[in-house]
Backbone bond lengths (Angstrom), bond angles and torsions (degrees), N, CA, C in turn:
res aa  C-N    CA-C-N  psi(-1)  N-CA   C-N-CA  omega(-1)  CA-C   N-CA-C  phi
1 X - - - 1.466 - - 1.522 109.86 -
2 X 1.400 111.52 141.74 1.598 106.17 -173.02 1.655 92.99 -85.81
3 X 1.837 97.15 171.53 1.635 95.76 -172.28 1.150 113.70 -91.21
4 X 1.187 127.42 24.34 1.559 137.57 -178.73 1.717 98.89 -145.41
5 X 1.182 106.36 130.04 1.869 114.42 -151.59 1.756 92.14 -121.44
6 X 1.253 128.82 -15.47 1.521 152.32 161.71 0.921 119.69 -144.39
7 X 1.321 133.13 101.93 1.578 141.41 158.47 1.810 110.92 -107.41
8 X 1.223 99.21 116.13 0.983 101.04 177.09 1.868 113.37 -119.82
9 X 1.121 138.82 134.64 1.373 141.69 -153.97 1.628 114.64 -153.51
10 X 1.457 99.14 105.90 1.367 112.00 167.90 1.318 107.77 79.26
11 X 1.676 118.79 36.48 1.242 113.92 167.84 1.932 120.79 -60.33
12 X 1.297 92.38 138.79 1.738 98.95 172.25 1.181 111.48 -129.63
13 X 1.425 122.66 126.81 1.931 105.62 165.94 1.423 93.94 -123.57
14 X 1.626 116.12 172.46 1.346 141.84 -149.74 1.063 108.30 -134.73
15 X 1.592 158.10 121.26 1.156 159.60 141.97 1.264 118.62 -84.46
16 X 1.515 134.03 85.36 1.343 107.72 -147.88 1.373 143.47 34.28
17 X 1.680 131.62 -90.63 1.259 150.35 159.79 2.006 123.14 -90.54
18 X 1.514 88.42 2.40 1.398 78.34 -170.68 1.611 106.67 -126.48
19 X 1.125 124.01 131.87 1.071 122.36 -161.07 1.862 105.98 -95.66
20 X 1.537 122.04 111.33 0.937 129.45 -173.27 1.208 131.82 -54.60
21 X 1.393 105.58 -66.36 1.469 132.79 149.64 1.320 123.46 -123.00
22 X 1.403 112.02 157.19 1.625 129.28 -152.71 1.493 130.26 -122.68
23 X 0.865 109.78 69.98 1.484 109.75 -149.56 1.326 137.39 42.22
24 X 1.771 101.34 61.14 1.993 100.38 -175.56 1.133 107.48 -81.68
25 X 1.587 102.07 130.40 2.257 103.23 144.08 1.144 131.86 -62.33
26 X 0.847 138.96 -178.65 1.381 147.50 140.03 1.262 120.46 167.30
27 X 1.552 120.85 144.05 1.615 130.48 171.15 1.297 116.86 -129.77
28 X 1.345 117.19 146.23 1.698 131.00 177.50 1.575 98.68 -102.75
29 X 1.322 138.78 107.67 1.567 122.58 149.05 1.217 116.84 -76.22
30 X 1.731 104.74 159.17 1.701 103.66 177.08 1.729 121.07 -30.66
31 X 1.049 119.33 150.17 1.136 138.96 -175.90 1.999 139.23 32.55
32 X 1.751 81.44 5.58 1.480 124.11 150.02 1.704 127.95 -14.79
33 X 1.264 168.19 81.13 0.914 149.11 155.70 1.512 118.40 -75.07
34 X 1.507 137.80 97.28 1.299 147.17 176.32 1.968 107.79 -87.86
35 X 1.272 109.63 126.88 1.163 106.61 179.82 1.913 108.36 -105.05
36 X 0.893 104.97 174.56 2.215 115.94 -165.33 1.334 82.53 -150.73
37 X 1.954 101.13 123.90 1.471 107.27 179.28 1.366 78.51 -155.85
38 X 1.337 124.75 -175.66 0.992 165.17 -87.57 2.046 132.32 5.65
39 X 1.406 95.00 -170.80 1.747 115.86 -178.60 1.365 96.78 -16.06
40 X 1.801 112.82 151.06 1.319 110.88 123.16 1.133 154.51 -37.73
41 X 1.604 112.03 129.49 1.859 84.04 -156.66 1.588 101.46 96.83
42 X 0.700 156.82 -15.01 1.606 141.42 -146.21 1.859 95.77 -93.06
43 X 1.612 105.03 -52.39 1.478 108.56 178.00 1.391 100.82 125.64
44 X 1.278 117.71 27.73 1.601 128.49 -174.78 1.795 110.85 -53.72
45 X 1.763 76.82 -71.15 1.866 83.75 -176.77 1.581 106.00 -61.22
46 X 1.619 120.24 -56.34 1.418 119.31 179.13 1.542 123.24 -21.71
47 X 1.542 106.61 -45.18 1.464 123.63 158.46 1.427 117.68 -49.91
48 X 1.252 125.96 -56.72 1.652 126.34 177.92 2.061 112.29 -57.09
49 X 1.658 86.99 -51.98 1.405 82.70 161.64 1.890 141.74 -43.22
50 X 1.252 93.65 -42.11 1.302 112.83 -165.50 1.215 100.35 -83.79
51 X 1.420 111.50 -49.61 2.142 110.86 173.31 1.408 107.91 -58.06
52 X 1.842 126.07 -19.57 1.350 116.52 -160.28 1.524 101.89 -102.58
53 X 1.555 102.73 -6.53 1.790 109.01 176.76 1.669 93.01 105.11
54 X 1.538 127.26 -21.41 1.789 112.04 -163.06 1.452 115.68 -63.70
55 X 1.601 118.62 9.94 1.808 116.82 177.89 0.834 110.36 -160.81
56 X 1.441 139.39 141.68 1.749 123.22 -159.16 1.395 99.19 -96.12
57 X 1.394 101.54 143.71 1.739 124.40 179.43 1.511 101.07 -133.21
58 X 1.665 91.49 172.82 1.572 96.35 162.85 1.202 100.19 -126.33
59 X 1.713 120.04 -157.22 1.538 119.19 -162.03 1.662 89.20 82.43
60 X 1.688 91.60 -177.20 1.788 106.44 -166.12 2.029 91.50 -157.62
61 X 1.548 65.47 128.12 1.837 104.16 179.16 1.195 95.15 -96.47
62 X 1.525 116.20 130.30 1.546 132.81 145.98 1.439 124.16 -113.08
63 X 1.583 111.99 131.14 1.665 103.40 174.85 1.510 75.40 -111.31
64 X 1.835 114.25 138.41 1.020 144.43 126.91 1.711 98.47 69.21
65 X 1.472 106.99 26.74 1.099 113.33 166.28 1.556 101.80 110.55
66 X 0.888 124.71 -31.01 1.638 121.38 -176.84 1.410 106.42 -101.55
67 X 1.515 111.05 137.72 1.379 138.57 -174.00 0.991 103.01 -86.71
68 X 1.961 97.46 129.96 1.794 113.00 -165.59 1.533 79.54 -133.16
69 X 1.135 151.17 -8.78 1.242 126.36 -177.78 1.461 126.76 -53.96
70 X 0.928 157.17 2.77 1.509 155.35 62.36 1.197 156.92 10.52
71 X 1.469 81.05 -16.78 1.926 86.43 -172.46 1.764 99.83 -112.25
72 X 1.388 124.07 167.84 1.179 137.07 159.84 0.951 107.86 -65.40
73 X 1.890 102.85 159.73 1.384 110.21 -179.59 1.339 127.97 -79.56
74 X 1.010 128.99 5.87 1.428 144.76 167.03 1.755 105.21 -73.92
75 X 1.733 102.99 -61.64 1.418 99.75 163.54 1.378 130.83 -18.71
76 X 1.546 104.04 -60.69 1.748 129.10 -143.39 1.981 86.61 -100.18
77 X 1.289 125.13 -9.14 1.090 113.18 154.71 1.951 114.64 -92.60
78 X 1.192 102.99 -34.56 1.872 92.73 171.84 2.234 103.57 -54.02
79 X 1.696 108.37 -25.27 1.169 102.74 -160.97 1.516 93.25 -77.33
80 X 1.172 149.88 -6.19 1.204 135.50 -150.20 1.428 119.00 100.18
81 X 1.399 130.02 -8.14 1.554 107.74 -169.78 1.841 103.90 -106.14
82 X 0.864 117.80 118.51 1.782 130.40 177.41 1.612 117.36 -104.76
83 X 1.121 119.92 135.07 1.499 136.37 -175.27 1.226 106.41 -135.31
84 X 1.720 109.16 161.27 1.370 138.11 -168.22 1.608 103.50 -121.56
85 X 1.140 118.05 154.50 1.646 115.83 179.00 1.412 102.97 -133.20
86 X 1.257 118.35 146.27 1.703 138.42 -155.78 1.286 92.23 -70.82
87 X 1.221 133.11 -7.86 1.485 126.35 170.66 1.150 115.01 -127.86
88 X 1.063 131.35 110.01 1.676 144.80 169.54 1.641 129.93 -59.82
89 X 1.439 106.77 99.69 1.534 121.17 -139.33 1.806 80.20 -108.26
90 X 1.021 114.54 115.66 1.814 115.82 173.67 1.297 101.25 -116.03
91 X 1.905 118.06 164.25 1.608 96.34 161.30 1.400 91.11 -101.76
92 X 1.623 120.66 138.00 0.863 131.32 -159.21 2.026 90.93 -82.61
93 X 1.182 134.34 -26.55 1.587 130.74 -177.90 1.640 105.43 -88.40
94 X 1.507 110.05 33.26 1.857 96.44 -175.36 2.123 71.77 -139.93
95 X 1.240 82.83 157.50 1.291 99.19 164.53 1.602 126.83 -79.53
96 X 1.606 129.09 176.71 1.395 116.23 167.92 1.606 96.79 -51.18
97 X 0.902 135.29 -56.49 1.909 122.96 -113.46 2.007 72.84 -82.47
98 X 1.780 98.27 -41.53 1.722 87.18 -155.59 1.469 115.40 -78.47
99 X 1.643 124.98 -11.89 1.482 107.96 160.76 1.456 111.09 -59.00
100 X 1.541 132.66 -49.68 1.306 97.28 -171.41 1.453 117.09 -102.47
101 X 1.179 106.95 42.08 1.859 119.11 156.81 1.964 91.29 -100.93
102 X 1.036 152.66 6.76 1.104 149.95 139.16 1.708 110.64 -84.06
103 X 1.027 126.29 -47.62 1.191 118.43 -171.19 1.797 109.44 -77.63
104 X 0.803 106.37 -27.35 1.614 130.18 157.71 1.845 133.04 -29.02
105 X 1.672 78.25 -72.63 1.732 110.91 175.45 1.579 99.13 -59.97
106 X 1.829 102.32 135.08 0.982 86.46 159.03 2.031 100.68 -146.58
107 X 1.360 93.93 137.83 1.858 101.34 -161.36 1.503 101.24 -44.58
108 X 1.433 92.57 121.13 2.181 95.82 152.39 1.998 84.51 -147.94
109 X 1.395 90.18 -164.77 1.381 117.99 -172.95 1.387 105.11 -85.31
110 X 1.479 120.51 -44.06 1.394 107.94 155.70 1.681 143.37 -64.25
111 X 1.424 100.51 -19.67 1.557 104.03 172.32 1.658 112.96 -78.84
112 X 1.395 95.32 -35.22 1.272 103.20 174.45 2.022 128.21 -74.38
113 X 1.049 111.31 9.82 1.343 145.73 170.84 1.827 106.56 -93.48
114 X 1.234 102.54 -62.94 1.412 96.33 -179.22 1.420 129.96 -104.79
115 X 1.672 108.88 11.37 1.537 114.53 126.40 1.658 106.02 -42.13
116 X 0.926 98.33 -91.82 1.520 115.79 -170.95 1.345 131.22 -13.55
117 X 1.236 107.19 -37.29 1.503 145.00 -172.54 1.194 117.89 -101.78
118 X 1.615 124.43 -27.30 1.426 138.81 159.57 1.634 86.12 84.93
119 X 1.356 134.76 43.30 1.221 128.19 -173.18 1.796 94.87 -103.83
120 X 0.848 129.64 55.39 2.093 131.88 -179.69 1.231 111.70 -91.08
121 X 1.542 138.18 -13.05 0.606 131.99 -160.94 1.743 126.01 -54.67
122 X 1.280 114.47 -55.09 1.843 122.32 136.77 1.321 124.20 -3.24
123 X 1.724 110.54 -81.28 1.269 124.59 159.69 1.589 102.95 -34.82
124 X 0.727 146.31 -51.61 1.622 133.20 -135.04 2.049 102.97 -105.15
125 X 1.235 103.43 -34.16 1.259 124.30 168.51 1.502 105.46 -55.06
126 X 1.364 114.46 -68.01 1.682 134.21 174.36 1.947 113.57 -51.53
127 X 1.415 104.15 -6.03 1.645 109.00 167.56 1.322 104.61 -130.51
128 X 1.602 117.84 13.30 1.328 89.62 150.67 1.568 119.29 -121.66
129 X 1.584 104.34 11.80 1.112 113.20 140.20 1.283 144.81 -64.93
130 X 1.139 111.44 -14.04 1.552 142.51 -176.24 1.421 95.45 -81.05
131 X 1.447 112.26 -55.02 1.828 109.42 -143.54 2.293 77.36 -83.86
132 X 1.156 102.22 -17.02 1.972 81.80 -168.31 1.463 97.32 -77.75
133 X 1.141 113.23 -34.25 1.646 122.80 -173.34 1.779 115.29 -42.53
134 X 1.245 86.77 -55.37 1.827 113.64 173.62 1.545 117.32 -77.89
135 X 1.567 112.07 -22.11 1.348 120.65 156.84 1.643 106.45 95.91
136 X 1.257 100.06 32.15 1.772 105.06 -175.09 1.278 113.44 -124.26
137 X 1.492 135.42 16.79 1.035 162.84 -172.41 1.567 122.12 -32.74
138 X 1.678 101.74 -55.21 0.958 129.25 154.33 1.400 130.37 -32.25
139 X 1.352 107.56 -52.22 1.558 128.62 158.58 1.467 140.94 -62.88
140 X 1.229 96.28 13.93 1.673 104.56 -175.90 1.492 114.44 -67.78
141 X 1.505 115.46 -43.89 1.328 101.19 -173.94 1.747 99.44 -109.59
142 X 1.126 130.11 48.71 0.894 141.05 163.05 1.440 115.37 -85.90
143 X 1.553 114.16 142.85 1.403 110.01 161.19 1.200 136.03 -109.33
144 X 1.649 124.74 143.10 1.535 127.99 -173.79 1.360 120.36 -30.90
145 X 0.980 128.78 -43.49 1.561 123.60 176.10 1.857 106.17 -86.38
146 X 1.207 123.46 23.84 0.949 107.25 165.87 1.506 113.23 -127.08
147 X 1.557 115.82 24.40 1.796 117.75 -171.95 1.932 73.28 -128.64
148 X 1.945 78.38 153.07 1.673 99.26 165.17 1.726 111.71 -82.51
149 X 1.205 88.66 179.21 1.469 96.11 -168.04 1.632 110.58 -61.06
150 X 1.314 129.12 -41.71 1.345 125.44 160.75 1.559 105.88 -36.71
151 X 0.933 113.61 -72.14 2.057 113.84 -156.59 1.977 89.17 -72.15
152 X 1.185 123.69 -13.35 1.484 95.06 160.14 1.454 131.97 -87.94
153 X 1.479 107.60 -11.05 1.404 118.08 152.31 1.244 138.96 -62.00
154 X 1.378 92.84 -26.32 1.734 113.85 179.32 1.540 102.74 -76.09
155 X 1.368 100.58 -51.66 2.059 105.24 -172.12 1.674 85.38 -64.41
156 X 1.339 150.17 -62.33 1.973 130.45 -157.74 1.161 92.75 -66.13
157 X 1.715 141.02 -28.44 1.004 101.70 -173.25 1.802 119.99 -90.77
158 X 1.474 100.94 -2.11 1.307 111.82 179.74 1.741 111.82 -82.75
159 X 1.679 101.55 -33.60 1.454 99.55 158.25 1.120 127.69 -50.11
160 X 0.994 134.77 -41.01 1.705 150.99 -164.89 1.451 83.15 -81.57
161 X 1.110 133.59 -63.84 1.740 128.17 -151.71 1.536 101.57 -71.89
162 X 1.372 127.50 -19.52 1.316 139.85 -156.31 1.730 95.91 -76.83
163 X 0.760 116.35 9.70 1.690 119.76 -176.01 1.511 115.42 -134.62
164 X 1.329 126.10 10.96 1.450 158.63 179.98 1.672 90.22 48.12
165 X 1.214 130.39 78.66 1.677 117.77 174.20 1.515 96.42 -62.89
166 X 1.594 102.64 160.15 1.326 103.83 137.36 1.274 149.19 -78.52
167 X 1.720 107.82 -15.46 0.983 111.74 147.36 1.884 121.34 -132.68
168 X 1.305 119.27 -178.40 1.497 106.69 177.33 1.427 109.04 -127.60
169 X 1.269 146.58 141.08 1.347 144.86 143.52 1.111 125.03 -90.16
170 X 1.456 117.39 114.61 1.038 122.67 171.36 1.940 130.38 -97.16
171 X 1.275 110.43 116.94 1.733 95.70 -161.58 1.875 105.80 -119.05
172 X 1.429 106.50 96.43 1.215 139.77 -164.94 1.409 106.84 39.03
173 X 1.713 119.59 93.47 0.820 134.77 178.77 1.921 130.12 -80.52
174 X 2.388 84.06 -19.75 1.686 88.60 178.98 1.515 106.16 -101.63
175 X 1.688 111.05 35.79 1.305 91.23 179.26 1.903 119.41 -87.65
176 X 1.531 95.14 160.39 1.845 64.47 176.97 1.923 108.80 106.18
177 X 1.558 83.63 -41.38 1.659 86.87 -170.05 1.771 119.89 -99.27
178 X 1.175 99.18 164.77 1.831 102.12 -179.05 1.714 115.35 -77.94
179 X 0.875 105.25 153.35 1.539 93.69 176.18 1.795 127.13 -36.62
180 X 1.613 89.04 -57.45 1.904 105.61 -173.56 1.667 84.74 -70.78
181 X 1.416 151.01 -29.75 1.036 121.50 154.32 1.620 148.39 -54.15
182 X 1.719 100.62 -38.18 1.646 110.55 161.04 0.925 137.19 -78.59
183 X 1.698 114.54 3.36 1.086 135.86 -168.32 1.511 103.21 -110.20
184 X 1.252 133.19 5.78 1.278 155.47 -148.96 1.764 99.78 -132.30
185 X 1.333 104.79 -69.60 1.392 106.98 176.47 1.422 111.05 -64.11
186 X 1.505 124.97 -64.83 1.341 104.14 172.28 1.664 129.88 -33.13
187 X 1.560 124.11 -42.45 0.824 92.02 154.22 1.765 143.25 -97.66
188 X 1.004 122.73 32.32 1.254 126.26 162.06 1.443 104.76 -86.77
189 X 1.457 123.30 -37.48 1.881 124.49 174.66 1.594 94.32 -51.70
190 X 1.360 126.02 -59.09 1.567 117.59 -144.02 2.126 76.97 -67.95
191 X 1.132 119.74 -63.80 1.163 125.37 -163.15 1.471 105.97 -14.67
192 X 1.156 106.00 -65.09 1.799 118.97 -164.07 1.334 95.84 -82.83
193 X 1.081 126.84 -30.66 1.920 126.69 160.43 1.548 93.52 -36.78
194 X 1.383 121.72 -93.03 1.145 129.08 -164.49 1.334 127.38 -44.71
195 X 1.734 104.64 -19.10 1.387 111.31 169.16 1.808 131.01 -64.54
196 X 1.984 74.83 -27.77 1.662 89.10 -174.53 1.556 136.40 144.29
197 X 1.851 89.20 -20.36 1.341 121.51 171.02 1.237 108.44 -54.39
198 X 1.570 156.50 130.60 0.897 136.62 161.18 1.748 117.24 -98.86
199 X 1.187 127.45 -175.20 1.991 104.95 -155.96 1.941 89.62 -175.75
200 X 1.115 86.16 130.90 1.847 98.79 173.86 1.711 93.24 -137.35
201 X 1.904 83.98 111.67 1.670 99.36 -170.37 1.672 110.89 -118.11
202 X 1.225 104.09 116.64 1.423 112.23 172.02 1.645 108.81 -85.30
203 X 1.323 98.91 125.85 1.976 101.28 179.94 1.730 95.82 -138.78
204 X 1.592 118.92 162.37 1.344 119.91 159.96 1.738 85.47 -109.54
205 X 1.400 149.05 36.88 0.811 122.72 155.20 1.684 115.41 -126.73
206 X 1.279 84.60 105.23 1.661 107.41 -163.42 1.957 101.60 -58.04
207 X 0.705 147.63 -48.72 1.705 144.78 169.34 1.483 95.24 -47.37
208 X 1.299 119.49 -28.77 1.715 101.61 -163.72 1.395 91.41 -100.51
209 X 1.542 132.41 -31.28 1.151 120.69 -171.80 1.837 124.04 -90.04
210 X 1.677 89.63 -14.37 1.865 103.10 165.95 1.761 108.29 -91.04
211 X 1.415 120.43 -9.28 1.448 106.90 159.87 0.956 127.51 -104.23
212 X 1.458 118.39 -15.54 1.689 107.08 158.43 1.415 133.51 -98.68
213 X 1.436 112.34 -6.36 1.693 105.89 168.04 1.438 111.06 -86.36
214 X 1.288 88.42 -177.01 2.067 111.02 -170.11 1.788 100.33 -104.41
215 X 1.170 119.64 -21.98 1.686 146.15 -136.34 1.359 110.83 -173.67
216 X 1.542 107.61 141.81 1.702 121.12 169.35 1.623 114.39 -141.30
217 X 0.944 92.72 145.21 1.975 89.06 179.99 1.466 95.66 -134.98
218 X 1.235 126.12 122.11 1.642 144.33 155.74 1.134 128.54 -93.92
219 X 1.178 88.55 135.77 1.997 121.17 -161.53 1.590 100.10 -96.61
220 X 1.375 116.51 112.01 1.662 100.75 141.80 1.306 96.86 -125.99
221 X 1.436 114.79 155.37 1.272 133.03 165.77 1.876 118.11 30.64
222 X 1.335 79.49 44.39 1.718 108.76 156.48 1.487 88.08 75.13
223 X 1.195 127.03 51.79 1.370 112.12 170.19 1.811 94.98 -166.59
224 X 1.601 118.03 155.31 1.337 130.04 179.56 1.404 111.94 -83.71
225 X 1.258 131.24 119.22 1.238 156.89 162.96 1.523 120.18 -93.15
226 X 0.926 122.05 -38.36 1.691 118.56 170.33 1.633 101.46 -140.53
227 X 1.455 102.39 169.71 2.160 110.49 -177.34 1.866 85.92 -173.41
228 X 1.459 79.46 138.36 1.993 83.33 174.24 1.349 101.24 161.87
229 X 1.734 102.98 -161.71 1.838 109.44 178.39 1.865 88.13 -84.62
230 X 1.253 87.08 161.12 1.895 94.10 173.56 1.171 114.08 -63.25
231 X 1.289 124.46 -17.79 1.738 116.54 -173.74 1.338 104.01 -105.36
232 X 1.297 114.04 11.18 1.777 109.99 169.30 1.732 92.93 -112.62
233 X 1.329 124.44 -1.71 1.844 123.53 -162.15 1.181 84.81 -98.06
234 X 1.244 116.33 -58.52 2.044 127.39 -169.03 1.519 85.79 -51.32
235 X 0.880 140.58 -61.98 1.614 128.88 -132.56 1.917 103.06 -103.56
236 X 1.595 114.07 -11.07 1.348 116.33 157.01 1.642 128.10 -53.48
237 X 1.530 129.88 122.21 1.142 137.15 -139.19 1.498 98.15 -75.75
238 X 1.673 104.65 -45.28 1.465 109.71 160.59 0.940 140.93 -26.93
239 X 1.333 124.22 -57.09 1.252 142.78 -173.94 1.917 109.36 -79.30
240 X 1.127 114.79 -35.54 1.201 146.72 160.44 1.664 103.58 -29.03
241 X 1.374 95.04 -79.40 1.297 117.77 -177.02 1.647 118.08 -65.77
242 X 1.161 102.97 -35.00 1.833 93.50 -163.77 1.944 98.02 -116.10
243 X 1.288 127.31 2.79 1.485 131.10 174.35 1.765 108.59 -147.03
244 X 1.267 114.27 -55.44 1.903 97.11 -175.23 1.177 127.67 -78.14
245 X 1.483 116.04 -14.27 1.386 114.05 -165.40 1.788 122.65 82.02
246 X 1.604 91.72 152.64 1.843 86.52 173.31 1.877 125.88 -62.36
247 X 1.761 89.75 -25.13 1.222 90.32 169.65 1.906 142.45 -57.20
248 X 1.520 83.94 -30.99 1.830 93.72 159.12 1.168 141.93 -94.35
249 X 1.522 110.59 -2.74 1.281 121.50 129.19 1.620 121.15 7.48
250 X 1.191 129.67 117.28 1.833 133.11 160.71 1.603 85.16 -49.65
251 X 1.591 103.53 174.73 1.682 111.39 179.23 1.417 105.86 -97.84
252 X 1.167 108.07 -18.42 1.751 122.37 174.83 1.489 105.75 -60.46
253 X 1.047 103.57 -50.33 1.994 118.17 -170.96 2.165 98.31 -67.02
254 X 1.140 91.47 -54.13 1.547 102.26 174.98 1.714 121.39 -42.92
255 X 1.109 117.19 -47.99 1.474 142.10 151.16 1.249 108.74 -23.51
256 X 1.828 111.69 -63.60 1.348 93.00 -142.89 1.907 93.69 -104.50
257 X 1.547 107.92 41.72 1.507 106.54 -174.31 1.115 97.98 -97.58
């Protein structure tokens, strides 16, 4: 495995006349959690898009060393890279275990053999390894309209994992949720972080996104302004100024205003 599992370099996107993003870096190493914050507007998701192939950019995407900047997003998911979407799309008539035994499957001549054959048994073992991993286990034969909004965050993001990416995107996954709920998922993210999963997580909820990453990179106006551990990002004047406010400020920094 190369030591950079997402490198992405010199992303640009285009809106007609307006330039989205501006030449961003960024890298995930193995088992890595990097968080993407700032303003509205900043170009957060546009960024996920553009690493996932959904809007054409330039710059050059690597999963795990091999160059996907070219390929579709279907591609860049056979390559390893998997994402989450700010809205959590279930089929509400399949159970947990069987949306992500769909999100899972993926068509050849051999899967399509043991459809046929009713031979899944493997498959089915391998998602409910998935759902203990993520810690929702319990929930397998449960149905979508019957979990709160936390445990349906938990099943997209277990969908997405249900295909072992090499890496995962997550694009504000605690929205929606209560505290003792995001405080729940974060730690199940660091969990599978630490397992190995590596994860580039966009949140507006800065406590959930400075306690569960390793790393942060900030966006204003489609371009990087600060990158580091979170307690050197929080306490950057930059960031301060143009996304947290004086209020997040250290009390030391507060002092000397």
């Amino acid at each position: 495995m190369s030591a950079t599992v997402l490198a992405a370099r010199g992303i640009e996107v285009r809106f007609g006349g307006v330039r989205a993003l501006r030449g961003v870096d960024l890298e995930v190493r193995p088992g890595q959690i990097v968080g993407l914050i700032g303003p509205n507007g900043a170009g957060k998701t546009t960024f996920v898009d553009a690493v996932t192939g959904f809007v054409p950019s330039t710059g050059s995407v690597a999963i795990d060393g091999h160059e996907v900047s070219h390929q579709r997003p279907h591609a860049r998911v056979r390559a390893g890279l998997s994402r989450t979407w700010q809205g959590v799309e279930l089929f509400d008539d399949l159970t947990v275990a069987e949306n992500l035994a769909v999100a899972a499957r993926r068509l050849s001549l051999r899967s399509t053999v043991r459809d046929m054959t009713g031979r899944r048994s493997g498959d089915m073992s391998a998602i409910h390894d998935t759902l203990q991993d993520v810690g929702i286990s319990e929930l397998a034969e449960a149905f979508p309209t019957e979990l709160s909004e936390g445990q349906r965050k938990l099943v997209g993001i277990a969908r997405s994992f249900a295909a072992r990416p090499k890496i995962l995107c997550l694009d504000e996954p605690a929205a929606g949720l209560d505290t003792t709920e995001s405080a729940h998922l974060g730690t199940q993210l660091r969990r599978l972080g630490d397992q190995g999963t590596p994860m580039l997580l966009i949140d507006h909820d800065i406590s959930f996104v400075f306690g569960t990453c390793d790393h942060v990179v900030v966006l204003e106006f489609g371009q990087v302004i600060a990158s580091g551990e979170p307690k050197v990002v929080r306490s950057d004047p930059r960031v301060i100024a143009a996304y947290l406010g004086q209020d997040a400020a250290p009390d030391d920094e507060k002092d000397q205003t």
